[in-house]
TORKOL-4160 file (C-alpha; in steps of 0.2 Angstrom, whole numbers, padded with zeros to 4 digits, m for minus):
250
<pt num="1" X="0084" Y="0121" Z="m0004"/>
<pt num="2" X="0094" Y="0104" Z="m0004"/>
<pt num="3" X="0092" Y="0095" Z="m0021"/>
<pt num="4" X="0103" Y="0082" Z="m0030"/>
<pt num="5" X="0108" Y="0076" Z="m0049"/>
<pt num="6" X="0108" Y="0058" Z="m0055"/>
<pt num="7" X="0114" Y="0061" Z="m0071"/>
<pt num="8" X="0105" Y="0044" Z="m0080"/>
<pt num="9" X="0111" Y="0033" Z="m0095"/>
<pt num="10" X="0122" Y="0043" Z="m0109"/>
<pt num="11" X="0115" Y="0047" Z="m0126"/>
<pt num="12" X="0114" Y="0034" Z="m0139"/>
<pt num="13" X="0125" Y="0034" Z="m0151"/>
<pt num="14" X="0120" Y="0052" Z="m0160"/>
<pt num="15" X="0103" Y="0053" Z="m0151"/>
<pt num="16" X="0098" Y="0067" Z="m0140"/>
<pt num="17" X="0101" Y="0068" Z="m0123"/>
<pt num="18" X="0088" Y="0058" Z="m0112"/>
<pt num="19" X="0075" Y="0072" Z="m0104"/>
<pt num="20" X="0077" Y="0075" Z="m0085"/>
<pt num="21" X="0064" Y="0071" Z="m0073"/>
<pt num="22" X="0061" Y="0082" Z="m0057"/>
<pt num="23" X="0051" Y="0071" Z="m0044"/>
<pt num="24" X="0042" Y="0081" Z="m0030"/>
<pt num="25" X="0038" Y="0071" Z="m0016"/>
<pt num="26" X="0025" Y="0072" Z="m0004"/>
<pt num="27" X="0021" Y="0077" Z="0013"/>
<pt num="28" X="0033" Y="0073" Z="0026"/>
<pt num="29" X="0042" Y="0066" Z="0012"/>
<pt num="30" X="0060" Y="0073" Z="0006"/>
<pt num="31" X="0077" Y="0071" Z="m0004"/>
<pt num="32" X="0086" Y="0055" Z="0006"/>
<pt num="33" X="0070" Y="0045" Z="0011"/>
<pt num="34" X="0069" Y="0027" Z="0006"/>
<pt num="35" X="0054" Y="0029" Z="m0006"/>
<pt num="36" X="0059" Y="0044" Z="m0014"/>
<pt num="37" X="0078" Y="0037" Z="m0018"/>
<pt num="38" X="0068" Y="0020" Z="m0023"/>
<pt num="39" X="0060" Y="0031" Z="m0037"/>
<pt num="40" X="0075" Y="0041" Z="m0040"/>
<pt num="41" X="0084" Y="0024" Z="m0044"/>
<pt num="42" X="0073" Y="0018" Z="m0056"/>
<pt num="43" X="0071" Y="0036" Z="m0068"/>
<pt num="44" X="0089" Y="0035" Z="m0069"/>
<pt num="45" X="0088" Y="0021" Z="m0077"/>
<pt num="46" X="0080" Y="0031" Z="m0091"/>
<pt num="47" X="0083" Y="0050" Z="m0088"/>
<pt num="48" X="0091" Y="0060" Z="m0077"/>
<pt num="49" X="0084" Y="0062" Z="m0062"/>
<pt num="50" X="0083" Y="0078" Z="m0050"/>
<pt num="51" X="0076" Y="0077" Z="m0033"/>
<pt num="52" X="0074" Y="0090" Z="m0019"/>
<pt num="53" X="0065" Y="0093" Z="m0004"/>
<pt num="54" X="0053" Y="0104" Z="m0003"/>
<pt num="55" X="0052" Y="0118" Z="0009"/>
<pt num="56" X="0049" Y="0112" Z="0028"/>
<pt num="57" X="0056" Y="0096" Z="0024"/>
<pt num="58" X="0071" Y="0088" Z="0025"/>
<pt num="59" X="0087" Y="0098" Z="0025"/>
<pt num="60" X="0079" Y="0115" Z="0015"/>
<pt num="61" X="0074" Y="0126" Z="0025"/>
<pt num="62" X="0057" Y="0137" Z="0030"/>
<pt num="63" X="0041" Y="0129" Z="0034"/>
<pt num="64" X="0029" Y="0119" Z="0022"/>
<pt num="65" X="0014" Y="0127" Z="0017"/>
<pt num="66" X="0005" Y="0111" Z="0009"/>
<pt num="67" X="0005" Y="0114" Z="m0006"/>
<pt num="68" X="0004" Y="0132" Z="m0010"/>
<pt num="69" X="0023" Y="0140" Z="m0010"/>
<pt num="70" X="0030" Y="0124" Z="m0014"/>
<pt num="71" X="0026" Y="0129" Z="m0033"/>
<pt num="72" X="0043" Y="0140" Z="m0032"/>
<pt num="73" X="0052" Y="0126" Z="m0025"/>
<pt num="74" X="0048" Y="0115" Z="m0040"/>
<pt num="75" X="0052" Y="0129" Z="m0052"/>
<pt num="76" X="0068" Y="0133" Z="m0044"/>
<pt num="77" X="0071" Y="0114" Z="m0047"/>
<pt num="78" X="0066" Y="0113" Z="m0064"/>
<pt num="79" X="0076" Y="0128" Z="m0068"/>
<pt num="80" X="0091" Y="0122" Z="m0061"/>
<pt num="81" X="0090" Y="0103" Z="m0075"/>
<pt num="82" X="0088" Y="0117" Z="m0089"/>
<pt num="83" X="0105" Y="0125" Z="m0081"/>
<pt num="84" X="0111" Y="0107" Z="m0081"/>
<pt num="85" X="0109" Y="0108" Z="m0102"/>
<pt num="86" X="0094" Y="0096" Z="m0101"/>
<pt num="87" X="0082" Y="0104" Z="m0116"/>
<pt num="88" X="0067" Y="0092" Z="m0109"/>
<pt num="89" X="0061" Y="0091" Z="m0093"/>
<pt num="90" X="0048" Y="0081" Z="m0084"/>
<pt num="91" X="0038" Y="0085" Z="m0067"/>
<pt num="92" X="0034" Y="0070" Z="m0058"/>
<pt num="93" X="0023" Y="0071" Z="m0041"/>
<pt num="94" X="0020" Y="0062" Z="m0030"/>
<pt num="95" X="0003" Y="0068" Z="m0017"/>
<pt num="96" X="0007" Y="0085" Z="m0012"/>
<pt num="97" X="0021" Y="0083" Z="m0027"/>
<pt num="98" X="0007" Y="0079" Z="m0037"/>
<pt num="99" X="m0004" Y="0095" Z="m0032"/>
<pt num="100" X="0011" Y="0107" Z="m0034"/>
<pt num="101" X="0017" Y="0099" Z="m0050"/>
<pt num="102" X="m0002" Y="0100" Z="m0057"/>
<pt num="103" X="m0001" Y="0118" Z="m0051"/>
<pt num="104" X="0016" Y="0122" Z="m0058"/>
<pt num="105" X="0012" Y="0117" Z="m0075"/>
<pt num="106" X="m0004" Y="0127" Z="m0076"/>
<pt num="107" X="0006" Y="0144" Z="m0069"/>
<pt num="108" X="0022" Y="0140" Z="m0080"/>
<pt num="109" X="0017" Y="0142" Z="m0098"/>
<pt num="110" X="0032" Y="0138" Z="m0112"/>
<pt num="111" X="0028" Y="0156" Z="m0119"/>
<pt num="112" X="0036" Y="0165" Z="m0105"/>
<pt num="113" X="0044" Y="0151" Z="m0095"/>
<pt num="114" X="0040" Y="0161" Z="m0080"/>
<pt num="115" X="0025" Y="0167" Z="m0070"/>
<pt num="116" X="0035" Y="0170" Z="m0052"/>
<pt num="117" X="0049" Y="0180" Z="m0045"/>
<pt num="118" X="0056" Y="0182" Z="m0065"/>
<pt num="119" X="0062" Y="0166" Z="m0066"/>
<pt num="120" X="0065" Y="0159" Z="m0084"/>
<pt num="121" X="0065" Y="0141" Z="m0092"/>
<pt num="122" X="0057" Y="0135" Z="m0077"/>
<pt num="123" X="0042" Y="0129" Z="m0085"/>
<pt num="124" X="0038" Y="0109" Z="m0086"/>
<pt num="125" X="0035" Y="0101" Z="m0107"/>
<pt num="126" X="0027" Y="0086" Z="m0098"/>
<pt num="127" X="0018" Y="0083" Z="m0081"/>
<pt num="128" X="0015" Y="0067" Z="m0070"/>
<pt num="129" X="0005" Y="0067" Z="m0055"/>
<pt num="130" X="0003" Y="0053" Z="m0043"/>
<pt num="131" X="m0009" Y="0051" Z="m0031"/>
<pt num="132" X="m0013" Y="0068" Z="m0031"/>
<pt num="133" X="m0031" Y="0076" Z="m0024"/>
<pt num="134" X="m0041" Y="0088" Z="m0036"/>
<pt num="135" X="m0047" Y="0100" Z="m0024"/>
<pt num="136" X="m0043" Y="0109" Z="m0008"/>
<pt num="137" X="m0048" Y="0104" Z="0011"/>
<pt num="138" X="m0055" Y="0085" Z="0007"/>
<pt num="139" X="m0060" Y="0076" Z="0024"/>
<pt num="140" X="m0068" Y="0063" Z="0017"/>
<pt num="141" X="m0055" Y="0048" Z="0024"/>
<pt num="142" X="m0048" Y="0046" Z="0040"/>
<pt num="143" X="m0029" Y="0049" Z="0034"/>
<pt num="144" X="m0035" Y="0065" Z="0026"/>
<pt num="145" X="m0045" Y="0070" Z="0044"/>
<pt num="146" X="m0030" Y="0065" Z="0054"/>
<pt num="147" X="m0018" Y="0075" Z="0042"/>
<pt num="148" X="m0028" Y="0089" Z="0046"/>
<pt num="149" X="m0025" Y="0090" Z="0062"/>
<pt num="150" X="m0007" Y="0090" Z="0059"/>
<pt num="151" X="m0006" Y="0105" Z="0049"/>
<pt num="152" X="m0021" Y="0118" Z="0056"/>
<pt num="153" X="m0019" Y="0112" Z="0076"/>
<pt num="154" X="m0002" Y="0117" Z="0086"/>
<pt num="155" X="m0001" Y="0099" Z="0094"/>
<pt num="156" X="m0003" Y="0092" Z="0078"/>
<pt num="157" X="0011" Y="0104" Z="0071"/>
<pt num="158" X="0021" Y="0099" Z="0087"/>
<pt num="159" X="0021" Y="0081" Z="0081"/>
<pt num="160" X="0024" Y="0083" Z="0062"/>
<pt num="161" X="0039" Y="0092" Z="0066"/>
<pt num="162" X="0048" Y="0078" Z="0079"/>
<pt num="163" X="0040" Y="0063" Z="0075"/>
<pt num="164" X="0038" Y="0065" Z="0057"/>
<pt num="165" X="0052" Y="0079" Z="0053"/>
<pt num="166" X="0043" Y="0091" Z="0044"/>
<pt num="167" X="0041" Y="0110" Z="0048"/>
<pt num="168" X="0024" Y="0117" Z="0046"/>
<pt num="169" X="0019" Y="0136" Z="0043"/>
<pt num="170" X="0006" Y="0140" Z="0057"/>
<pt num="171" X="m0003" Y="0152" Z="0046"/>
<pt num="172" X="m0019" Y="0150" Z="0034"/>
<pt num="173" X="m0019" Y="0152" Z="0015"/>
<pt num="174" X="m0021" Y="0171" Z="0012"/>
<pt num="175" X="m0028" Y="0169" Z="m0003"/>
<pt num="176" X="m0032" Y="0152" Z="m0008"/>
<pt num="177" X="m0022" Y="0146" Z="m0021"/>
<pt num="178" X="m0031" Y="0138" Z="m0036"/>
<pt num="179" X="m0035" Y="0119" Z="m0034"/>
<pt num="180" X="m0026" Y="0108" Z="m0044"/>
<pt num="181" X="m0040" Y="0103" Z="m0056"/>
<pt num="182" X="m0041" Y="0125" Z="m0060"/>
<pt num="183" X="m0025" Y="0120" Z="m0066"/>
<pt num="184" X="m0026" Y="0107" Z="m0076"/>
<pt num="185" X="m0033" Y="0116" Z="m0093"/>
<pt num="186" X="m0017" Y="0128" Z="m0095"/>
<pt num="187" X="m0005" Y="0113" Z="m0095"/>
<pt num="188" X="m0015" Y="0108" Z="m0113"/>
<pt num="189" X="m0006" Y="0107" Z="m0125"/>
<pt num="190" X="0008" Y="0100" Z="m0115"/>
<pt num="191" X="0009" Y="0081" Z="m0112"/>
<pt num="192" X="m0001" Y="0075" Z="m0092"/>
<pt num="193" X="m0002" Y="0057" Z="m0086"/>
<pt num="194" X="m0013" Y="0057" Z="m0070"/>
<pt num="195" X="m0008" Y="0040" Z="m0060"/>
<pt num="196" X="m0019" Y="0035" Z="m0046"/>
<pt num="197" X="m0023" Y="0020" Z="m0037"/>
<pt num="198" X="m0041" Y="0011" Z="m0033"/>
<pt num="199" X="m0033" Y="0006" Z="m0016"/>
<pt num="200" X="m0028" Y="0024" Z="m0012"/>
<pt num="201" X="m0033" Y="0026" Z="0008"/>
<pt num="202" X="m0032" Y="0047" Z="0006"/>
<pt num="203" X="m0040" Y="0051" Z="m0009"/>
<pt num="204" X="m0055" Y="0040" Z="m0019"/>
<pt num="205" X="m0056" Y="0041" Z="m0037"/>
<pt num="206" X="m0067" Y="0054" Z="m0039"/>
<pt num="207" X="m0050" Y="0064" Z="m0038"/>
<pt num="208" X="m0039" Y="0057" Z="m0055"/>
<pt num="209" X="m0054" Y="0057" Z="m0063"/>
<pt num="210" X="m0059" Y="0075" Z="m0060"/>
<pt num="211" X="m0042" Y="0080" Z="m0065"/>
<pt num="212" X="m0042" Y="0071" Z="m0081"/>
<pt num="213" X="m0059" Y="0077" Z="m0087"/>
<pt num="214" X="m0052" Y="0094" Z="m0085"/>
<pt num="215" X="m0040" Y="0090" Z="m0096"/>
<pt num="216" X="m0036" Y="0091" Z="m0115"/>
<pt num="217" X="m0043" Y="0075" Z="m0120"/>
<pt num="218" X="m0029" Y="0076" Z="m0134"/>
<pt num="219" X="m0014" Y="0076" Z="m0120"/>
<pt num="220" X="m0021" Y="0071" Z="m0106"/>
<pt num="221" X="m0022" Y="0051" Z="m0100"/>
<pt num="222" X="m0028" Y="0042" Z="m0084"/>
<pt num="223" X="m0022" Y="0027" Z="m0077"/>
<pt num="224" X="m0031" Y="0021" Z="m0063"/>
<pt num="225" X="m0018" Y="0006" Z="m0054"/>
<pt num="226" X="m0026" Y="m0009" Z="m0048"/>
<pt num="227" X="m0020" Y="m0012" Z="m0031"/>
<pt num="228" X="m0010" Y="0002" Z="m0030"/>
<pt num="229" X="m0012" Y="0013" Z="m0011"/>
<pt num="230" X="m0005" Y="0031" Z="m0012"/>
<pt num="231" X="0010" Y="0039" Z="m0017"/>
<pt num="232" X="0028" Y="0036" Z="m0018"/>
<pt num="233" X="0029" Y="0025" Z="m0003"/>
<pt num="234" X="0018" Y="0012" Z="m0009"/>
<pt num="235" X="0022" Y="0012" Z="m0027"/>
<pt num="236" X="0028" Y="m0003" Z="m0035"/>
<pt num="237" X="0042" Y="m0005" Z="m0045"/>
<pt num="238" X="0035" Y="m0009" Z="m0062"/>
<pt num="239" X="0023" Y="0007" Z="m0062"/>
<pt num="240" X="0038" Y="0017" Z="m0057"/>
<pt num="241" X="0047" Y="0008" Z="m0072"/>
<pt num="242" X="0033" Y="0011" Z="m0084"/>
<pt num="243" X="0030" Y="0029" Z="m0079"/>
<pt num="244" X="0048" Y="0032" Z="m0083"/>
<pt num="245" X="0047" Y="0023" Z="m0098"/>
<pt num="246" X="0035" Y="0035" Z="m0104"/>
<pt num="247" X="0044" Y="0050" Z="m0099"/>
<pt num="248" X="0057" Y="0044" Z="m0110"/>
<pt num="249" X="0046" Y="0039" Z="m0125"/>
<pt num="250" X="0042" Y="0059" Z="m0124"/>
């Protein structure tokens, strides 16, 4: 799996070290895209900053599964920042990212810091998703329909891998992995900010607010983004900044 370290600003004075942020980015996304080094740039501002591109994608290799497998690519990534010596570390999504972060943190407790392949420290103590759906095999839009296609038919495969770089696993879910709002409650007591846009052409915003009311009221918040479209692509830059800024704030 390819991944890279921004290190982010230094300690001040005697403070502790600034938390780390992992960003998982979404479908035919990966490490050295525009969007996703846009984002990159601005975290760093205000933690370190791991990025990665998840299986399928990019330079890693294997074949995305959309969502399902990519859990162990995030907590391979969130293990290697605690390697790093980073005690705090934040999952930020981003679509897909968003799914499989919501997903890690309800299968990565703190207790165990593990729940696949005996992996330690490799659970999230805060979670972020963007643009994220709450549940599996939505059609309800035309850029989820036409997605779709490009992951369950061979020509549409055919045309994610060339034209859109990203490798596709040819087979179905066997099981079904639990949708991301199944998730949500384990991630309580831990810190999640679901961020969703009312201009989001894939998922309308009956998704972010499923996710948040399964969540700790407590711990959870829900900001829904005038103007905002859908993931890191279309983010501005001052809800990126402000999103980092609450990472750091802890």
């Amino acid at each position: 799996m390819e991944a890279a370290h921004q290190p982010g600003p230094p300690p001040s004075g005697k403070g502790p070290r600034p938390p780390a942020v992992v960003l998982a980015h979404g479908f035919t996304g990966a490490l050295d895209r525009p969007a996703l080094r846009r984002a990159a740039g601005v975290f760093a501002q205000y933690t370190g900053v791991i990025t990665f591109s998840f299986r399928g994608h990019g330079r890693s290799g294997g074949h995305s599964t959309v969502g399902d497998r990519e859990v162990l690519d995030l907590a391979a990534a969130v293990g290697w920042a605690r390697r790093l010596g980073y005690e705090r570390v934040t999952t930020v999504g981003f679509s897909m990212g968003g799914s499989v972060a919501l997903r890690h943190g309800g299968l990565y407790l703190p207790e165990t810091g593990r729940k696949h392949e005996g992996r330690t420290g490799a659970h999230a103590d805060m979670v972020v998703s963007v643009s994220a759906p709450a549940r599996w095999f939505y059609r309800g839009t035309a850029p989820m329909r036409r997605l779709h296609w490009a992951v369950t038919r061979p020509a549409g495969r055919a045309v994610a891998r060339w034209a859109l770089r990203t490798r596709v696993h040819s087979g179905e879910w066997d099981p079904v992995p639990v949708p991301p709002v199944g998730a949500v409650p384990s991630i309580a007591p831990r810190r999640l900010l679901i961020v969703h846009g009312d201009r989001d052409p894939y998922f309308p915003l009956d998704h972010p607010r499923a996710l948040a009311a399964a969540g700790d009221p407590a711990s959870t918040e829900l900001w829904i983004e005038p103007g905002f479209g859908h993931a890191e692509t279309a983010a501005p830059m001052p809800l990126l900044r402000r999103i980092a800024r609450w990472v750091a704030a802890g």
